[in-house]
TILO-590804 format. One record per residue (C-alpha): residue in three letters; y negated, x, z negated. Coordinates in steps of 0.2 Angstrom, whole numbers, always signed. Layout:
BEGIN
r | Y | X | Z
ALA | Y | X | Z;
...
This chain:
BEGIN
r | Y | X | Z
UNK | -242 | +293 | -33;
UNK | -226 | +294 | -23;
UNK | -215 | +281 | -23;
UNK | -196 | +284 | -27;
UNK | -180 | +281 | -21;
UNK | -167 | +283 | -33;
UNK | -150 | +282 | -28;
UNK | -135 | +284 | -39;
UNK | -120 | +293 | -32;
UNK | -102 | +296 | -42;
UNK | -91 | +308 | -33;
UNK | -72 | +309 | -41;
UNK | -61 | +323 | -36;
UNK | -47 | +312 | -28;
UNK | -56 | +297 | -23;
UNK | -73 | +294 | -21;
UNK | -83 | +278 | -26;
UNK | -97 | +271 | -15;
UNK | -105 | +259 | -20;
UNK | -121 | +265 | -25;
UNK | -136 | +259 | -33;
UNK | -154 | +258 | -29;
UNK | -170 | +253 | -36;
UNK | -158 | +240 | -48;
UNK | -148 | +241 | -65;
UNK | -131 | +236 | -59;
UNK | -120 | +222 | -68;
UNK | -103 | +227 | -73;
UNK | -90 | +212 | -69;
UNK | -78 | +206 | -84;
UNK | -64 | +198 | -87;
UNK | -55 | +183 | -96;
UNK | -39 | +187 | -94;
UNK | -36 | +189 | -113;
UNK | -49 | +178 | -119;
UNK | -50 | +161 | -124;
UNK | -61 | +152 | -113;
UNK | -80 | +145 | -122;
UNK | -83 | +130 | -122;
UNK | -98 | +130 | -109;
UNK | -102 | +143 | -97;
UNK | -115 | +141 | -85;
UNK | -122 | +152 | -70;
UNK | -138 | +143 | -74;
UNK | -139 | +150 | -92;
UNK | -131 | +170 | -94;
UNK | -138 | +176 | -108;
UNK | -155 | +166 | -106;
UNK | -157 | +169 | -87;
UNK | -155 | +157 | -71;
UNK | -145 | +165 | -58;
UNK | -144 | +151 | -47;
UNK | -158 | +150 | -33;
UNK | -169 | +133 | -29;
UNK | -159 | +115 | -19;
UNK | -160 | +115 | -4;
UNK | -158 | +100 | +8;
UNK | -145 | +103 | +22;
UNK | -151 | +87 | +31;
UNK | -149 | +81 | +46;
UNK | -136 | +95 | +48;
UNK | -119 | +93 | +42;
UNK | -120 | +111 | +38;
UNK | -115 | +107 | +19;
UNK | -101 | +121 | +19;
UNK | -112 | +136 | +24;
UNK | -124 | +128 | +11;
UNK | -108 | +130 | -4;
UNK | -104 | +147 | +0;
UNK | -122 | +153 | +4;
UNK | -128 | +144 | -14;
UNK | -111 | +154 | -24;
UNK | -117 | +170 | -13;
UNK | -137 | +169 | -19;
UNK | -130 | +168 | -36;
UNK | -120 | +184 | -35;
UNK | -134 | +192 | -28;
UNK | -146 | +191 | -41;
UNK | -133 | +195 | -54;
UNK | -127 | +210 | -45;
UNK | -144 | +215 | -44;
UNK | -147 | +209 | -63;
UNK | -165 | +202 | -57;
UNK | -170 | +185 | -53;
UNK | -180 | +186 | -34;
UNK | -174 | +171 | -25;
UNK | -165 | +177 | -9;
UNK | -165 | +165 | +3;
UNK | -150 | +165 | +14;
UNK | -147 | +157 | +32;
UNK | -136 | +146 | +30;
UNK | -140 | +138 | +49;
UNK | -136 | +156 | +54;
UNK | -118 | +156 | +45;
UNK | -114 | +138 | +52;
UNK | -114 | +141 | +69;
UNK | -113 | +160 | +69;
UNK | -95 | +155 | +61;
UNK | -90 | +141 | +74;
UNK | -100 | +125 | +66;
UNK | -106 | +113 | +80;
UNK | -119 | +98 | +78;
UNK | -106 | +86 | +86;
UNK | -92 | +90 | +77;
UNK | -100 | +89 | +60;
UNK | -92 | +104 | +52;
UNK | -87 | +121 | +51;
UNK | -71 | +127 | +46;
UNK | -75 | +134 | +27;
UNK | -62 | +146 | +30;
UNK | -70 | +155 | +47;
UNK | -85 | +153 | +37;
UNK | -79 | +166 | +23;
UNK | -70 | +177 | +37;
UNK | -88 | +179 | +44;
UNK | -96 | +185 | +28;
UNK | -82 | +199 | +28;
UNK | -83 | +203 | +44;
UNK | -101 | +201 | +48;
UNK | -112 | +194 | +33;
UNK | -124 | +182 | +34;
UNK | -145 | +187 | +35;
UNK | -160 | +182 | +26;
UNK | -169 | +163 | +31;
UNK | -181 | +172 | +41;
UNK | -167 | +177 | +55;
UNK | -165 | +160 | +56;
UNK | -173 | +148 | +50;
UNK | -166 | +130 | +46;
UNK | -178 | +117 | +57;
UNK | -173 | +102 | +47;
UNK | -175 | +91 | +62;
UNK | -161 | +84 | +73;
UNK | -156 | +94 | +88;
UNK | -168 | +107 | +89;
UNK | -159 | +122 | +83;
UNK | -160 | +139 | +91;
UNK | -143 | +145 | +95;
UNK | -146 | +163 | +91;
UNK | -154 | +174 | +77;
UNK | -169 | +185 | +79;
UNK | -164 | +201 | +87;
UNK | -159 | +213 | +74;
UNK | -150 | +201 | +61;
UNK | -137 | +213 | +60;
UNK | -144 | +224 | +49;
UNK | -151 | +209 | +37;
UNK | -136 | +204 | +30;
UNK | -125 | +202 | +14;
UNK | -106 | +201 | +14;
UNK | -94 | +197 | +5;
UNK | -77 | +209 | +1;
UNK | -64 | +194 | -2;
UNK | -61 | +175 | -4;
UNK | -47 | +165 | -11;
UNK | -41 | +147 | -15;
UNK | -42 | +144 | -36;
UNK | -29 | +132 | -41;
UNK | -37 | +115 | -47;
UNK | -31 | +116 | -65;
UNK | -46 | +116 | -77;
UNK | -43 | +133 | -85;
UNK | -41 | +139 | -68;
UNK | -58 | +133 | -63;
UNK | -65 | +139 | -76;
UNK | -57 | +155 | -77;
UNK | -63 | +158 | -57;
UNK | -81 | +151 | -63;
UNK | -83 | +167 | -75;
UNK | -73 | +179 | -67;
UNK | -78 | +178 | -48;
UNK | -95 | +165 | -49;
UNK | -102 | +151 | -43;
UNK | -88 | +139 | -33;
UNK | -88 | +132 | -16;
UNK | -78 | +115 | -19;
UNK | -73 | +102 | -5;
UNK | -76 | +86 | -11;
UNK | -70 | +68 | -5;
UNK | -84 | +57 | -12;
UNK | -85 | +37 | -14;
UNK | -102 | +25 | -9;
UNK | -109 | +24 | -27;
UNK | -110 | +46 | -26;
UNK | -125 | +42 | -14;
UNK | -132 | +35 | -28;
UNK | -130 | +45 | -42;
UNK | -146 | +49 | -52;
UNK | -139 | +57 | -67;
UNK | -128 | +57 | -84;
UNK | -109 | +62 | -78;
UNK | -103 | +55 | -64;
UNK | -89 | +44 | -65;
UNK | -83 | +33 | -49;
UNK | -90 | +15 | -53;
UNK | -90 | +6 | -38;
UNK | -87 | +7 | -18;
UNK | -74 | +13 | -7;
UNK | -72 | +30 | +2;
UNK | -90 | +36 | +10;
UNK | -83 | +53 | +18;
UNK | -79 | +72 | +11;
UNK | -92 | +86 | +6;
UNK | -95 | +103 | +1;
UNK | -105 | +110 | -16;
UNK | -108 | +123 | -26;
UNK | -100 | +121 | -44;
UNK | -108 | +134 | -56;
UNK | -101 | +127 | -74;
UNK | -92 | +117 | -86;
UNK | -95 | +110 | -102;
UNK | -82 | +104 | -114;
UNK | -93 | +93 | -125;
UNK | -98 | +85 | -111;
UNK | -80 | +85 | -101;
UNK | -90 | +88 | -85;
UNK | -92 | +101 | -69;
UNK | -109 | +108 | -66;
UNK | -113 | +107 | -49;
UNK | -127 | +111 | -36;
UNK | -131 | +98 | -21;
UNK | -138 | +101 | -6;
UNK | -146 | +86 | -3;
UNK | -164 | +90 | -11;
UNK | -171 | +88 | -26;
UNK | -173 | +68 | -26;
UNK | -155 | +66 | -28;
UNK | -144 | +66 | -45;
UNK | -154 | +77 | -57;
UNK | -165 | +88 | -47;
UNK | -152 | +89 | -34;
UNK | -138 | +93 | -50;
UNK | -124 | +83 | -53;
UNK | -111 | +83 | -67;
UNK | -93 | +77 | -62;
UNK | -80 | +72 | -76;
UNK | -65 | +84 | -78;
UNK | -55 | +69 | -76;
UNK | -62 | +63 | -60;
UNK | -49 | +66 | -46;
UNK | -64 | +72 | -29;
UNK | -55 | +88 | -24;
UNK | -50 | +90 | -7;
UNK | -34 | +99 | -2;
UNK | -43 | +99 | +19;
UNK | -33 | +116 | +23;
UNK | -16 | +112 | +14;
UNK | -10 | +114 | -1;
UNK | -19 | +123 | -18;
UNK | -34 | +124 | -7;
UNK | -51 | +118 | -9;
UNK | -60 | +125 | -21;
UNK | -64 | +144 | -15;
UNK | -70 | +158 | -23;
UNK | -82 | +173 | -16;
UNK | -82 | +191 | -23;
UNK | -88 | +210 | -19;
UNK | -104 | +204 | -14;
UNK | -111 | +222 | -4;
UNK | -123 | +224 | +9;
UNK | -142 | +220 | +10;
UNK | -147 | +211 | -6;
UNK | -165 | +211 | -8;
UNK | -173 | +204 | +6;
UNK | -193 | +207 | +1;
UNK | -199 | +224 | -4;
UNK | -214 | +234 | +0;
UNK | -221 | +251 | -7;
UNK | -239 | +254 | -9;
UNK | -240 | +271 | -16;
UNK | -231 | +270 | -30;
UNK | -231 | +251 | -33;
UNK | -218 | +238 | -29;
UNK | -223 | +222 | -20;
UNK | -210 | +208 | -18;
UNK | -221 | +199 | -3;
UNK | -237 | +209 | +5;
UNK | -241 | +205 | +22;
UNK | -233 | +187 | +24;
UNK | -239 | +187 | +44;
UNK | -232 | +202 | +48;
UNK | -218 | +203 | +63;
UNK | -207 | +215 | +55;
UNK | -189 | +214 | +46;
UNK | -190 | +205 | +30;
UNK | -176 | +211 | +22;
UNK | -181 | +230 | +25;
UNK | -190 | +237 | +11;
UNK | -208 | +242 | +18;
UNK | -215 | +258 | +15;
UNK | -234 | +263 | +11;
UNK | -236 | +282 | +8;
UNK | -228 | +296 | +5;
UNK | -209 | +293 | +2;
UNK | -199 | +304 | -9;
UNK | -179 | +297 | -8;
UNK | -170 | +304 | -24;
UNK | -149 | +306 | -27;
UNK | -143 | +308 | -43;
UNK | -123 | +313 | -40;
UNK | -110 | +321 | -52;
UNK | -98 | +331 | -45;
UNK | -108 | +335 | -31;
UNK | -108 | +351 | -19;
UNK | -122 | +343 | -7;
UNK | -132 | +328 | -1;
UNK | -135 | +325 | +19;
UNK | -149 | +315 | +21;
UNK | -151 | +306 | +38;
UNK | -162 | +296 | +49;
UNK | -158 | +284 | +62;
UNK | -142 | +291 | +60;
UNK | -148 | +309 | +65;
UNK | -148 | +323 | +50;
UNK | -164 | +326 | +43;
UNK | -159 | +337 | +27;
UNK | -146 | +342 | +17;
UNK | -149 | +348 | -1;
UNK | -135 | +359 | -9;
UNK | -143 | +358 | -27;
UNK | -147 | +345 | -38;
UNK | -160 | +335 | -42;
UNK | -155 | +328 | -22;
UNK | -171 | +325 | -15;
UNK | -181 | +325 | +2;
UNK | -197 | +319 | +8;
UNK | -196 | +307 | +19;
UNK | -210 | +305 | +35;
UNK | -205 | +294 | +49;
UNK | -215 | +285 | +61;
UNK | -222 | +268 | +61;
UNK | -208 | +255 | +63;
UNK | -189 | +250 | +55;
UNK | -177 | +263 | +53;
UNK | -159 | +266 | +43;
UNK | -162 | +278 | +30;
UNK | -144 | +287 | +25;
UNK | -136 | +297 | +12;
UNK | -120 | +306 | +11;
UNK | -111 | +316 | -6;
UNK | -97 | +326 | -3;
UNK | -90 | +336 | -17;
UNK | -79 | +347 | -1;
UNK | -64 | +335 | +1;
UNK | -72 | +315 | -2;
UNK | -87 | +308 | +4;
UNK | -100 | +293 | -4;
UNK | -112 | +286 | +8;
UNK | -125 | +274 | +9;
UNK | -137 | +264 | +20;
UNK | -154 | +257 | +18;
UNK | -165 | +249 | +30;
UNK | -183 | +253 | +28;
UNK | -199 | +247 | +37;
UNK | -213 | +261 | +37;
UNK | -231 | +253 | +40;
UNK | -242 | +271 | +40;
């Protein structure tokens, strides 16, 4: 049996709409705006379903801000994509790719977001985080360009509690900058309220909810899963962490119109979908891997014709629908494209695929 791509294309006579969808159900976003707020929302729990990926341990790195917006990016991901898969983003890449050095002890969160505009950030096996002290390779496998997921906009959320919470369900999971007291280091459950100890430095996190019975933040760590409640921590509404680093009615930041290459293990036996096969394998891990005979399928409305390419050269266009067209390449990665045009816009979009026969 073949195995199909289905691509989903929507041409409008003035202006045309291109995003397009592949191989997934798409999640449409939702607003509050004239909603009262619940009284618990969690990225852990929509609708019966964690969106939120594993804790992680940024240490020895101080890499805690790539760590934020990489955990709030993971999130979005999986909801976009309306499946749970555990990416697994680079957050050593986004660090130092974004201006983040060892001895400085930071990156600037705000270059950070900038780079996942402008150039995304790639899967953990571009480069991977070493977890030892000093040894990190300074650049990404060759190739990490086409590995990556971006992000359309960021912005500052004003650090009201109906603000928060308002952001929380309207754009996702958080990226908060913290200042944090000695008895934080400590914390192994139950919601945290400062006890004891004086100043012990500042810190990024990823806040994913709120609970009013409680009166608490949900919030993911990055320090393991030894720490707080399997790496989780709830912080009290009234306790005063949030860290205005980069002036005024800044930080807590939001992430939004996540785009680019979401699903970073696929492989196509004949017909079946694999999320891992061939573990050893040398070849782009967030390319989907193709067995077989490949038929790539468009579904359009208001279409005159499809152009289908191949390493950016035309290979076929179809002028009648159903859009289709077999695909044979050689052995290797390529970037599969399609173009719709309806005579006066166009809808395009890219895929990376990795053909092992």
């Amino acid at each position: 049996m073949k195995k199909t791509i289905l691509i989903l294309c929507f041409l409008v006579l003035i202006l045309p709409l291109v995003t397009i969808t592949s191989l997934s159900a798409e999640n449409q976003g939702f607003t509050v705006a004239s909603c009262s707020l619940p009284s618990q929302f969690s990225w852990r729990d929509i609708n019966g379903t964690d969106y939120t990926t594993p804790v992680k341990n940024q240490a020895p790195a101080p890499t805690c801000e790539s760590y934020g917006l990489c955990a709030s990016l993971e999130t979005l991901m999986q909801y976009t994509l309306g499946e749970v898969y555990t990416p697994d983003l680079s957050e050593t890449h986004l660090y130092f790719y974004a201006g983040g050095t060892y001895e400085r002890g930071y990156v600037n969160i705000m270059d950070a977001a900038n780079y996942l505009i402008e150039h995304g950030v790639p899967d953990e096996g571009c480069y991977p985080d070493p977890h030892r002290a000093f040894d990190y390779p300074y650049e990404s496998l060759p190739g990490w360009e086409n590995r990556t997921t971006k992000i359309t906009e960021w912005g500052w959320v004003e650090h009201d509690q109906e603000s928060i919470k308002t952001a929380l369900i309207e754009h996702g999971p958080l990226a908060i900058c913290v200042h944090f007291m000695k008895d934080f280091l400590y914390y192994r459950g139950g919601v945290y309220r400062h006890r004891w100890g004086g100043s012990a430095g500042g810190h990024v996190m990823c806040m994913v909810g709120y609970d009013d019975t409680e009166q608490c933040w949900i919030v993911k760590n990055s320090a393991g899963t030894t720490w707080g409640e399997d790496g989780w921590v709830r912080i009290a509404y009234d306790e005063d962490m949030f860290a205005d680093w980069y002036g005024p009615g800044t930080g807590i930041m939001y992430i939004d119109g996540v785009h680019g290459n979401l699903k970073p293990f696929h492989t196509y036996v004949r017909g079946r979908a694999f999320s891992t096969l061939f573990r050893s394998l040398p070849i782009q891990k967030a390319a989907a891997r193709i067995i077989g005979d490949l038929t790539v399928q468009v579904t359009a409305e208001n279409t005159n014709s499809v152009e289908f390419y191949l390493d950016s050269l035309i290979q076929y266009t179809d002028d009648e629908a159903p859009f289709t067209w077999e695909l044979h390449a050689s052995r290797g990665l390529h970037t599969l494209e399609v173009r719709a045009t309806n005579g006066s816009n166009i809808s395009l979009d890219l895929r990376d695929i990795y053909v092992l026969t």
